[in-house]
MARTINU-128989 format. One line per 2 residues: number of its first residue (from 1); their letters; for each residue z, y, x of N, C-alpha, C, CB. Coordinates in pm, 1 decimal, padded with zeros to 6 digits, always signed. Glycine has a CB too. Layout:
# residues N
NUM) a) Z,Y,X,Z,Y,X,Z,Y,X,Z,Y,X  ... $
END
This chain:
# residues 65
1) xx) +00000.0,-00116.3,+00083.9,+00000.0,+00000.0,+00000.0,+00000.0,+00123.8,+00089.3,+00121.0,-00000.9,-00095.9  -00107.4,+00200.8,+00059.3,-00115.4,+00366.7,+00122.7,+00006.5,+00463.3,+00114.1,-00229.9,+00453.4,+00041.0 $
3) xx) +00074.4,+00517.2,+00188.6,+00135.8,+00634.5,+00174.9,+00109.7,+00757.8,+00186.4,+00202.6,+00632.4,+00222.8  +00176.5,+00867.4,+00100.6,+00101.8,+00955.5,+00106.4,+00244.3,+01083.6,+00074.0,-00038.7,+00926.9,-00001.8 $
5) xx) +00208.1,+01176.8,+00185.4,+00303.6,+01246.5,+00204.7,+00320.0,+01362.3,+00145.8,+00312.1,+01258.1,+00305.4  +00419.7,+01425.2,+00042.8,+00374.7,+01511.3,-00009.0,+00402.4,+01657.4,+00054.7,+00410.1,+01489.5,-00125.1 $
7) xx) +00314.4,+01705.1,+00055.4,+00281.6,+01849.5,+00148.7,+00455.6,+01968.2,+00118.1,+00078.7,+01956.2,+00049.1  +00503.0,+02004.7,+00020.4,+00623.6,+02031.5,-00050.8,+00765.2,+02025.4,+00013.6,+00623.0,+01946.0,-00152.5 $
9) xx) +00774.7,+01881.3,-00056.5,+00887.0,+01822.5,+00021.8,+00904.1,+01761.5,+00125.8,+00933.7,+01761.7,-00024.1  +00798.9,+01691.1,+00146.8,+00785.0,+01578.8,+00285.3,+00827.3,+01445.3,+00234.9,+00894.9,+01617.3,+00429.7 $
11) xx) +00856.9,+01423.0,+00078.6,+00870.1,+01284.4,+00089.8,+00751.2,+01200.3,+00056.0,+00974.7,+01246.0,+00011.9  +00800.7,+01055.7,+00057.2,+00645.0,+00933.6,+00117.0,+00657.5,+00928.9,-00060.1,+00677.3,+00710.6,+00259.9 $
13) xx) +00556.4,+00958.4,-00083.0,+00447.9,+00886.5,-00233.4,+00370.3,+00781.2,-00177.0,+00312.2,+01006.4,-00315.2  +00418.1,+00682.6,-00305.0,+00372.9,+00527.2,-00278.1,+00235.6,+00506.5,-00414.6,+00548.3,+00392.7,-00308.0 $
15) xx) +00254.7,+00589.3,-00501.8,+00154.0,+00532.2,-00615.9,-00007.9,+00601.8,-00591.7,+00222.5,+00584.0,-00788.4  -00088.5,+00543.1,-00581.9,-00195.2,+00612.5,-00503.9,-00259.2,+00708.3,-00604.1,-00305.3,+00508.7,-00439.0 $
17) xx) -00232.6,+00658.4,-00765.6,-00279.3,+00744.6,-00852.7,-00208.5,+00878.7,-00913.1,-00306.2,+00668.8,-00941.6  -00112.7,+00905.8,-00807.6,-00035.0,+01041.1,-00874.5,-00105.0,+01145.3,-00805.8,+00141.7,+01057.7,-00847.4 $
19) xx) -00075.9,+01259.7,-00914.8,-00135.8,+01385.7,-00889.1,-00046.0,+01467.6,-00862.3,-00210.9,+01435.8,-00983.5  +00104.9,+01483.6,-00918.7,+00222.9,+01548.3,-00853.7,+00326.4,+01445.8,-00795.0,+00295.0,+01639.5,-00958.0 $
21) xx) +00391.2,+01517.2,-00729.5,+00518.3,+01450.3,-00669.1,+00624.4,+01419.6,-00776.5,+00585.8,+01545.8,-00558.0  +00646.0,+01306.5,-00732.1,+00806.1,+01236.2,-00840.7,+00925.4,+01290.4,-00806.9,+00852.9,+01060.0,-00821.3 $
23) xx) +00904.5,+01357.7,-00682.4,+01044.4,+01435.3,-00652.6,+01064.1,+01582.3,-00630.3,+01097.8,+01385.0,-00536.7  +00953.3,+01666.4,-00630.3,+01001.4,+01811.1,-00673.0,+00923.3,+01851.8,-00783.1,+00988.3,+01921.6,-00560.5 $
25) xx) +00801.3,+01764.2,-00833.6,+00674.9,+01780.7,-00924.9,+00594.6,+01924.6,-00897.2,+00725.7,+01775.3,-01090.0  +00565.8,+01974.8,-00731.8,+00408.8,+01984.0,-00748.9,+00345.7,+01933.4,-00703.6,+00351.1,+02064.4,-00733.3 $
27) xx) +00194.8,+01994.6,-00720.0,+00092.2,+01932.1,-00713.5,+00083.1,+01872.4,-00568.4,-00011.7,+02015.4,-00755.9  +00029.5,+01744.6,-00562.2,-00042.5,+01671.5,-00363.5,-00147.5,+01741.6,-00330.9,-00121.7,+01484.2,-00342.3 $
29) xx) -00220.8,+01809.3,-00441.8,-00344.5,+01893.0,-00346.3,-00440.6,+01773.7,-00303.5,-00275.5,+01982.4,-00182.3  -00472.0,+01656.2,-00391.7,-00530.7,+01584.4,-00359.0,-00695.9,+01592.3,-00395.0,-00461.3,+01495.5,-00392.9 $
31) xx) -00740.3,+01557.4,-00283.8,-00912.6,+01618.3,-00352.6,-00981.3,+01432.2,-00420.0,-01071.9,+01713.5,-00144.0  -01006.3,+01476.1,-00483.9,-01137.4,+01356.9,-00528.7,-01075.3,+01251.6,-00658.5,-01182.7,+01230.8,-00360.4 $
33) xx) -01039.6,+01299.1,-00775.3,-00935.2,+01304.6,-00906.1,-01016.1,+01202.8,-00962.7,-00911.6,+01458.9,-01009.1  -01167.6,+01194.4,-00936.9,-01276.5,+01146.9,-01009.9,-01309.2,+01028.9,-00927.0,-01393.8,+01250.1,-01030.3 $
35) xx) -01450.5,+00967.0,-01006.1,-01464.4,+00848.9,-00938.1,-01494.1,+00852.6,-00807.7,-01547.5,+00778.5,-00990.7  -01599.9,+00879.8,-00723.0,-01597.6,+00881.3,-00593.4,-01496.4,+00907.2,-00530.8,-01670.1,+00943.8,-00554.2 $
37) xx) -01392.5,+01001.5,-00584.3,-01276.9,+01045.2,-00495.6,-01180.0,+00900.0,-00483.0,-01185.5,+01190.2,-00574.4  -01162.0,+00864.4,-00597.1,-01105.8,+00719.4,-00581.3,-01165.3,+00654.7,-00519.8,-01087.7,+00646.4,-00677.0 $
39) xx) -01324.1,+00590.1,-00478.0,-01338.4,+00505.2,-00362.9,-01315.2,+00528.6,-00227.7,-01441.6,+00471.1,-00361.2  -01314.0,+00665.7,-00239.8,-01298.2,+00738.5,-00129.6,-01141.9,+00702.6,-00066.8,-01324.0,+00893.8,-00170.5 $
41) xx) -01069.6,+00677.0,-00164.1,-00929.6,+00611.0,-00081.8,-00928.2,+00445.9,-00096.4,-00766.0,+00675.3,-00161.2  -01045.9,+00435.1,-00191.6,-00987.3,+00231.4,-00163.0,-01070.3,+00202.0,-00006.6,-01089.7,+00064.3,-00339.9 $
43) xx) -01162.8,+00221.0,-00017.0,-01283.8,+00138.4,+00051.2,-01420.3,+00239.9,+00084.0,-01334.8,+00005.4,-00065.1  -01410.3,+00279.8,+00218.0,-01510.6,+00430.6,+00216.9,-01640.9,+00350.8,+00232.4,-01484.1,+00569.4,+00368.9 $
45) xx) -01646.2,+00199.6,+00325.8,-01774.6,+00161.7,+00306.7,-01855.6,+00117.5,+00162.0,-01776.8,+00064.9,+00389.3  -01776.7,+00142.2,+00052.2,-01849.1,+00104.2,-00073.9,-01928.0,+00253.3,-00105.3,-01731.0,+00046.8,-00208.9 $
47) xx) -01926.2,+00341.9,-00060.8,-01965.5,+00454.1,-00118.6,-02121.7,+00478.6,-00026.3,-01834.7,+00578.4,-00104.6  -02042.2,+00437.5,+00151.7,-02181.4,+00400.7,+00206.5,-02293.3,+00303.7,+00166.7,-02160.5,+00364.3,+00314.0 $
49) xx) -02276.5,+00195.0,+00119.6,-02357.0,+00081.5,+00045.7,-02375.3,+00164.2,-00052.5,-02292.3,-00065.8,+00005.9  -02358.4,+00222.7,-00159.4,-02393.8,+00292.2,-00268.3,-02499.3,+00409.1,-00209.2,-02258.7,+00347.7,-00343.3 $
51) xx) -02447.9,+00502.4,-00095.2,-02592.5,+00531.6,-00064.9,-02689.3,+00517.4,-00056.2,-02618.4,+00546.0,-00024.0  -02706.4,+00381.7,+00067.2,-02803.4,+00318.8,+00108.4,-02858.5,+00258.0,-00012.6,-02769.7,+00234.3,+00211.4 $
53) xx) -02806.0,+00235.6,-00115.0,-02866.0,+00181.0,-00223.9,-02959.1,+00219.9,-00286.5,-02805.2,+00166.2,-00295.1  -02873.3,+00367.9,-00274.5,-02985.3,+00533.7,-00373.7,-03064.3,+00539.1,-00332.0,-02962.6,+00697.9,-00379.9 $
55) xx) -03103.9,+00543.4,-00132.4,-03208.3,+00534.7,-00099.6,-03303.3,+00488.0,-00077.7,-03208.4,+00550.0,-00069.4  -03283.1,+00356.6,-00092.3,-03326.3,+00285.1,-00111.7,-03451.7,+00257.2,-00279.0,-03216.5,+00231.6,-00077.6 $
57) xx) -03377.8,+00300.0,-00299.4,-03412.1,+00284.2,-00442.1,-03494.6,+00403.3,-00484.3,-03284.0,+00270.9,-00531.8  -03482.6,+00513.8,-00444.0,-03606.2,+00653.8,-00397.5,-03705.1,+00569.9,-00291.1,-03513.3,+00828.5,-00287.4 $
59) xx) -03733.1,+00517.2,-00229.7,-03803.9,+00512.8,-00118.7,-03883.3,+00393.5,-00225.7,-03721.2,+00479.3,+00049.4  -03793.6,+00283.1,-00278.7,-03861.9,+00184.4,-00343.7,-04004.7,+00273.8,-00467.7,-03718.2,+00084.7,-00431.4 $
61) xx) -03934.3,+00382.0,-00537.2,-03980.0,+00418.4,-00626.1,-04099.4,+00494.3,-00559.2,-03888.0,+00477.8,-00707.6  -04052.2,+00563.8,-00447.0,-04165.0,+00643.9,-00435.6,-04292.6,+00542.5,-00349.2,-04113.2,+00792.5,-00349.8 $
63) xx) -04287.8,+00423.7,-00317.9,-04431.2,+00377.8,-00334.6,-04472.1,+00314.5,-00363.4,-04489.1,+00365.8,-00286.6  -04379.4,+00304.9,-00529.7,-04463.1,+00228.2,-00658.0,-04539.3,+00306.2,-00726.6,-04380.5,+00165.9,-00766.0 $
65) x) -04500.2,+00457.8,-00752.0,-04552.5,+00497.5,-00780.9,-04658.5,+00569.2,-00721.8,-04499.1,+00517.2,-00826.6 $
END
């Protein structure tokens, strides 16, 4: 499990999906709330494969058509 320190107080946040702190409640200032931002903390090479995919998939298209 990731830790994650909150900028505030300095204590360790353990739940990867919080947006404030459990112990003074503000905000972590965390960027990426949305989906990419979440792969962005599980697994950064899934987002690279998802590129290569896109481009893949432009390059496929552009010489079918």
């Amino acid at each position: 499990m990731s830790e994650y320190i909150c900028p505030h107080c300095r204590n360790p946040i353990y739940d990867e999906d919080a947006l404030s702190c459990h112990f003074c409640g503000e905000g972590l200032n965390r960027s990426g709330s949305g989906f990419l931002g979440k792969l962005r903390y599980q697994n950064p090479r899934i987002v690279w494969y998802m590129l290569a995919g896109l481009v893949a998939l432009s390059v496929f298209l552009l010489f079918v058509r």
